[in-house]
C-alpha positions as CSV (number, residue, x, y, z in Angstrom):
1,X,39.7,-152.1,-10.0
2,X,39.1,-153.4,-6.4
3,X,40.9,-153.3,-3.4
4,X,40.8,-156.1,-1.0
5,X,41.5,-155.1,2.6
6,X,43.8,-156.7,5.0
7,X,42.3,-159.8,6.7
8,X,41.6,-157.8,9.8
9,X,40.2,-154.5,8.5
10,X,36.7,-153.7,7.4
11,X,37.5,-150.6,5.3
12,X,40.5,-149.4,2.6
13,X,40.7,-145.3,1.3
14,X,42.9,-145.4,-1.3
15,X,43.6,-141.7,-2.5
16,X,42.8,-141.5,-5.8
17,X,45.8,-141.1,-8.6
18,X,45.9,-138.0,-10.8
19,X,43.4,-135.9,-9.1
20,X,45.0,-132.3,-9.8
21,X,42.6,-129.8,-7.6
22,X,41.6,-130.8,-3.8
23,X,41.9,-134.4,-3.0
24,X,39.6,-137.5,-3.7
25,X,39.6,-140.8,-2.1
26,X,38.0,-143.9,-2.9
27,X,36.4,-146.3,-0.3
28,X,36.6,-150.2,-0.6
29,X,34.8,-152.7,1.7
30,X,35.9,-155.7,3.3
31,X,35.3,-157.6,-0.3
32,X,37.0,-154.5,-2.0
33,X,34.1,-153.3,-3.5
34,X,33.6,-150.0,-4.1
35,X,31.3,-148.2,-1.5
36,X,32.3,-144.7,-0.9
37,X,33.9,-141.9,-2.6
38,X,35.3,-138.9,-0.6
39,X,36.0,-135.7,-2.3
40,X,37.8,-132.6,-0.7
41,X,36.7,-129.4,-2.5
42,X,39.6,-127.1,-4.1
43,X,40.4,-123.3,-3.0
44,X,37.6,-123.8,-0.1
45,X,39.2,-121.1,2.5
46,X,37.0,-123.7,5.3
47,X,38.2,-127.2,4.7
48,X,34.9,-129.2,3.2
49,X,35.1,-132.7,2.5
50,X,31.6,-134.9,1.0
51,X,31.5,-138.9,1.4
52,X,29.5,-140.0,-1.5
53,X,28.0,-143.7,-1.9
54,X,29.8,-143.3,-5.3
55,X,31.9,-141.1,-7.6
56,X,28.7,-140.4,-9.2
57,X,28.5,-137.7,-6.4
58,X,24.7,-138.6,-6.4
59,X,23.7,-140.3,-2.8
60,X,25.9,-138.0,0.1
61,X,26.5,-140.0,2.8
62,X,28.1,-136.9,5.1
63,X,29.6,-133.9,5.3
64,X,33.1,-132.7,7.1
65,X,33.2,-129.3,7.2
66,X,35.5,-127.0,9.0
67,X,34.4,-124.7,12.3
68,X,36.3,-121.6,11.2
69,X,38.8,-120.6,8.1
70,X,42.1,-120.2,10.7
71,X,42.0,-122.8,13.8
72,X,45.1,-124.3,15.0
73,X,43.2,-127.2,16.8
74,X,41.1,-127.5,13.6
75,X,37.4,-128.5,14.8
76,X,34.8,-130.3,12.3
77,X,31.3,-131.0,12.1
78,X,30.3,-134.2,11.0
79,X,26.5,-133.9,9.6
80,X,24.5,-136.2,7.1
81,X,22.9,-135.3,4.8
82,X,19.4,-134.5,6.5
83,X,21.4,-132.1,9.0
84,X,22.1,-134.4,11.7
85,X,25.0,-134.0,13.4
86,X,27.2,-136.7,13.8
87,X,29.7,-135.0,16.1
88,X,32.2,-133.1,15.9
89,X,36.4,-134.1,15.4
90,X,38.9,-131.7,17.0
91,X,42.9,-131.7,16.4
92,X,44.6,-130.7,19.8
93,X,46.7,-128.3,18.0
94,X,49.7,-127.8,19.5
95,X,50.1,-131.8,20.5
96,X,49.5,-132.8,16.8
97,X,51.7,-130.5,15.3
98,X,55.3,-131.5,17.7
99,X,54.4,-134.8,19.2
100,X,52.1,-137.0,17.7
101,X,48.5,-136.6,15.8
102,X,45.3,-136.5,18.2
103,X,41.8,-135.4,18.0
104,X,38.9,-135.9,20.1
105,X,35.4,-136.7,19.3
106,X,32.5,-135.5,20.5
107,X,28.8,-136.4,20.0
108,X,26.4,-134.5,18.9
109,X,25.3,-132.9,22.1
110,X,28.9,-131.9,22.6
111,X,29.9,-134.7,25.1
112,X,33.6,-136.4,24.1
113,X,32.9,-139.5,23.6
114,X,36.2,-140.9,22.1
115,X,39.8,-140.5,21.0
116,X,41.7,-140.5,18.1
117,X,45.6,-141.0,18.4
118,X,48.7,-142.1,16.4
119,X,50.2,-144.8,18.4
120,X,54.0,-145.9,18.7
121,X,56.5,-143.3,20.1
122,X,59.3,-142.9,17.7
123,X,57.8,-142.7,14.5
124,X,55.6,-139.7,15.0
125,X,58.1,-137.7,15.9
126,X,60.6,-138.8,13.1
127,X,57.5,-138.2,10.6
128,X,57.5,-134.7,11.6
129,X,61.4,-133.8,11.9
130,X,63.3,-136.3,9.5
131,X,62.8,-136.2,5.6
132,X,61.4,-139.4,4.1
133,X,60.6,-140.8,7.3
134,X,56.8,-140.4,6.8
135,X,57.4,-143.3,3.4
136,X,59.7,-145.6,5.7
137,X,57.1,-145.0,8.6
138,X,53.9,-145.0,8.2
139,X,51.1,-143.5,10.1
140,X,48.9,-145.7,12.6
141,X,46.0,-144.5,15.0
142,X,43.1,-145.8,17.8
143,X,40.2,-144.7,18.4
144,X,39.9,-145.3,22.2
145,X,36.4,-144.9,23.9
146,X,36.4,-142.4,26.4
147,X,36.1,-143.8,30.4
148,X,37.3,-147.2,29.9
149,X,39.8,-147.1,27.3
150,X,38.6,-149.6,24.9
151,X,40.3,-149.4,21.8
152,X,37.1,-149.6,19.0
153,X,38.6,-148.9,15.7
154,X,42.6,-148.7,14.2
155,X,43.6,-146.6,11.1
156,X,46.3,-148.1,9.5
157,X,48.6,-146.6,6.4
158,X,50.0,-149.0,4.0
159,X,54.0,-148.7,3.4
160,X,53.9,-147.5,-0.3
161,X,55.6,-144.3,-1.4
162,X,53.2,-143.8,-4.3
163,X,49.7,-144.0,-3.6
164,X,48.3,-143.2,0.0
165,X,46.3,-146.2,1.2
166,X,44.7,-147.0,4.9
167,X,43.3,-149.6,6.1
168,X,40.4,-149.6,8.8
169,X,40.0,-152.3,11.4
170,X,36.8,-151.8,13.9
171,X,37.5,-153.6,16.9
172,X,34.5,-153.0,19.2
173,X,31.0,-151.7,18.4
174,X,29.7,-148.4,19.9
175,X,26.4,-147.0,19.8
176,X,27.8,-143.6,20.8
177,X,30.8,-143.7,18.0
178,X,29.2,-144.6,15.2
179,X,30.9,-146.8,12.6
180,X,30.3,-143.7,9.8
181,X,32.1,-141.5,12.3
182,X,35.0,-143.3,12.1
183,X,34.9,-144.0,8.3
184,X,34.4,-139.7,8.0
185,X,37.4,-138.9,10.3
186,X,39.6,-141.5,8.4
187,X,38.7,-139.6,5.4
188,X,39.8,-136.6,7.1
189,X,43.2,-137.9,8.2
190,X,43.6,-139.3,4.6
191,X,42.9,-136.1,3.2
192,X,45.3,-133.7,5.3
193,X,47.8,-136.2,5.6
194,X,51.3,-134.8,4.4
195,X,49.7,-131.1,5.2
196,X,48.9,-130.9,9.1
197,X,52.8,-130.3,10.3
């Protein structure tokens, strides 16, 4: 069954329904095609996460893996599957966890090259103090390029209380945040959404 994304974004994850251990996501294109599948391992003490042209699990396309089993500003390495690094995503801990979700991403020489960060101003903090408010709510995120500000990609949730679903809109082109960066660290917000407060 095919998702077809908003007018405006490129990309959909739609979490994928009756998945009992770890998570699983599935990855639609602008046609709603099917053209990734992302799939969180179970009782990993280091968060590991595989994008996968399909659910066949056959073709990787990357690898999220977590820095270290305990980190409160939760840092990942983003790596294909020939070992080059992507980047890496970090959560600034104590920001995401009382105000509002942000990570920054760096290349892979170590240089930040962008942010990530839920926008509006009342929502994120009723998502993480008021019950129900993350269904009536929904999350919503940039990615802004670092120096200038330019906002190249949005992460978008869809209001519906029973199946998680984003949508991703890529505004501006960036050699330095590659569009298979941004597809891996929406996977990574779809996967610890409802867990990171």
């Amino acid at each position: 069954m095919g998702i077809k994304p908003a007018s405006n974004e490129k990309y959909t994850i739609r979490r994928k329904v009756f998945k009992i251990l770890g998570a699983a996501f599935h990855v639609y294109d602008e046609n709603g095609s099917v053209i990734g599948y992302c799939k969180q391992k179970a009782f990993k003490l280091k968060e590991d996460l595989r994008l996968y042209t399909g659910e066949d699990m056959s073709d990787m396309l990357l690898s999220l893996q977590a820095q270290s089993i305990i980190d409160f500003s939760s840092t990942y390495t983003v790596t294909l599957p020939n070992a080059t690094s992507l980047g890496t995503l970090r959560r600034k801990g104590m920001k995401s966890s009382f105000i509002r979700d942000e990570w920054l991403i760096f290349d892979g020489d170590g240089q930040e090259i962008a942010t990530i960060r839920e926008t509006g101003s009342f929502a994120p903090f009723a998502r993480r103090y008021l019950d129900f408010a993350a269904v009536l709510f929904p999350q919503r995120y940039e990615i802004i390029r670092t120096g200038d500000g330019t906002i190249l990609a949005e992460y978008r949730q869809h209001f519906n209380p029973f199946i998680f679903r984003m949508g991703i809109a890529i505004r501006e082109q960036d050699e330095a945040v590659d569009e298979l960066l941004i597809l891996g660290a929406a996977c990574l917000i779809a996967a610890i959404e409802g867990k990171q407060n």
